[in-house]
C-alpha positions as CSV (number, residue, x, y, z in Angstrom):
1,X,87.3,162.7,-219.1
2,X,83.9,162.9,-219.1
3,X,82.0,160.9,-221.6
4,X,80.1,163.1,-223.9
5,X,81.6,162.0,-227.1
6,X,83.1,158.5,-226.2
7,X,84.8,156.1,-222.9
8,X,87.8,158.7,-223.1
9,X,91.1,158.2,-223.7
10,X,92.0,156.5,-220.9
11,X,89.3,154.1,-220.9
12,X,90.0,151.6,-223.8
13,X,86.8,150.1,-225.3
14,X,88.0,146.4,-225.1
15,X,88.8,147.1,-220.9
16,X,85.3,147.9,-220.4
17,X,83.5,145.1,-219.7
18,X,79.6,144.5,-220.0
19,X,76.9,145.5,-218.0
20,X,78.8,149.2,-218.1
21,X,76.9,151.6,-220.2
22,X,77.3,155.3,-221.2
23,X,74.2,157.4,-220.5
24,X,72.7,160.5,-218.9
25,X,69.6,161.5,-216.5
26,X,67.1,161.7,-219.4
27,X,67.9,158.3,-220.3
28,X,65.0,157.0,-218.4
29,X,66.9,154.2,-216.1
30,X,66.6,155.6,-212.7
31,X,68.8,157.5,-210.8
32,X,70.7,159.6,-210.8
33,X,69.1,162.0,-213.1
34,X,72.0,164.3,-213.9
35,X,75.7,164.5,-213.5
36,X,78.0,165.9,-210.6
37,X,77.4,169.1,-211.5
38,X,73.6,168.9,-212.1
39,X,73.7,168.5,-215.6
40,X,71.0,165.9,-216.9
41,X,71.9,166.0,-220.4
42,X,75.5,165.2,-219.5
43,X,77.1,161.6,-220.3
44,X,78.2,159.2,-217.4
45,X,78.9,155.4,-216.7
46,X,76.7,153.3,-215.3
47,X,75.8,149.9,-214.4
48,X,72.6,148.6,-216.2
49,X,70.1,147.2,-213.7
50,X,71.1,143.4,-214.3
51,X,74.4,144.3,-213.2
52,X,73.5,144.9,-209.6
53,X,73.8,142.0,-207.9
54,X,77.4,141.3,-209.6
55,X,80.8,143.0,-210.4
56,X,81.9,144.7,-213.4
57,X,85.3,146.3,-214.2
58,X,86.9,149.7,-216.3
59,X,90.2,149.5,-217.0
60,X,92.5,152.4,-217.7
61,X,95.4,152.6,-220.6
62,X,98.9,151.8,-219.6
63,X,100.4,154.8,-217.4
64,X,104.0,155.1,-217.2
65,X,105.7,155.4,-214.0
66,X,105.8,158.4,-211.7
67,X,109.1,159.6,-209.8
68,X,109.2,162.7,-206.7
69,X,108.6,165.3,-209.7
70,X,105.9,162.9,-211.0
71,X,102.9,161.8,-209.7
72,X,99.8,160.4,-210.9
73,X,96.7,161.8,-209.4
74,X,93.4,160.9,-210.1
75,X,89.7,162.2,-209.5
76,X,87.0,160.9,-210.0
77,X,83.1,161.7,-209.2
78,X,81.0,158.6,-208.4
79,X,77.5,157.8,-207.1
80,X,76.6,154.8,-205.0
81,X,72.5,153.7,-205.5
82,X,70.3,152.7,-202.4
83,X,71.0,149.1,-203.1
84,X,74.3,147.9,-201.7
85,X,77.3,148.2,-203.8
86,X,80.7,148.8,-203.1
87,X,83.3,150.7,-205.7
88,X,86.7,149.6,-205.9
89,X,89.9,151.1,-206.8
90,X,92.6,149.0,-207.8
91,X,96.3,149.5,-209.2
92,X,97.9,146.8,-211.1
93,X,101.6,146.9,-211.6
94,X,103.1,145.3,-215.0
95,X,105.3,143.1,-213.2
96,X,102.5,141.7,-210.9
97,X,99.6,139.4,-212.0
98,X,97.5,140.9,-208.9
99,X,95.5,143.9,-208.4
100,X,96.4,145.9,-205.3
101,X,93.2,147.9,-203.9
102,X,94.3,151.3,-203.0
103,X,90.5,153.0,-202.6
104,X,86.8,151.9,-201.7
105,X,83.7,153.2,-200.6
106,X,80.5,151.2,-200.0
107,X,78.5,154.5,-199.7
108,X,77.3,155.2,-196.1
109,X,76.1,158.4,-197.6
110,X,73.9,156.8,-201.0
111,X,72.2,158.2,-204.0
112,X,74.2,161.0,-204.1
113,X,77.4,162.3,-206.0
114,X,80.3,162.3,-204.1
115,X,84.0,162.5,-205.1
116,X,87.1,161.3,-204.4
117,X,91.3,161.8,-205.2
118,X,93.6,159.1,-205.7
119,X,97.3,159.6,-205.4
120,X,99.5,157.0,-207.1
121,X,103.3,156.5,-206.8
122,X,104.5,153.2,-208.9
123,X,108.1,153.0,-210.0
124,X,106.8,151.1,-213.1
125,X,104.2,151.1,-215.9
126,X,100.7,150.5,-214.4
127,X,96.8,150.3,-215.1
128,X,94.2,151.7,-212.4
């Protein structure tokens, strides 16, 4: 995934919720002015500057259970701003109401791209 057409596939569009936008580092809203890779033409998510001081969630597609031969793994590249902010993984299993966090970072390292590998063994369909 890596937003240069659309949210992806995994990302639904109605699991998104505001104050997440799609843009890239010649948009002209502050760091960080290109992708992982250096890239500033290339598309990312971000948080519009409102956002800041409150939370705002992406939520994956329904995966389907993973087994010993199967596993889920996921990576993802992420960049943490100067002002505080914290990034939270979470797994929610169909037959819980609660999210389980399973990943965070509050970015002792900041303004800079980092990245990160989740592992995820659930015995039942799930979203991240």
């Amino acid at each position: 995934c890596d937003f240069e057409t659309d949210l992806c596939k995994a990302l639904h569009e109605l699991n998104v919720q505001p104050g997440w936008m799609r843009r890239n580092g010649q948009s002209d809203m502050g760091p960080p002015y290109s992708d992982h890779n250096g890239n500033d033409s290339a598309y990312f998510l971000s948080l519009s500057s409102e956002m800041r001081s409150s939370s705002a969630t992406l939520r994956t597609n329904v995966f389907l259970p993973t087994d010993e031969e199967h596993v889920c793994q996921i990576t993802f590249h992420y960049w943490i701003s100067q002002t505080s902010g914290t990034l939270v993984v979470g797994l929610q299993k169909h037959s819980e109401d609660t999210i389980t966090n399973i990943w965070q970072d509050s970015g002792e390292l900041q303004s800079q791209w980092k990245a990160s590998t989740i592992i995820i063994h659930s015995t039942e369909k799930y979203e991240v």
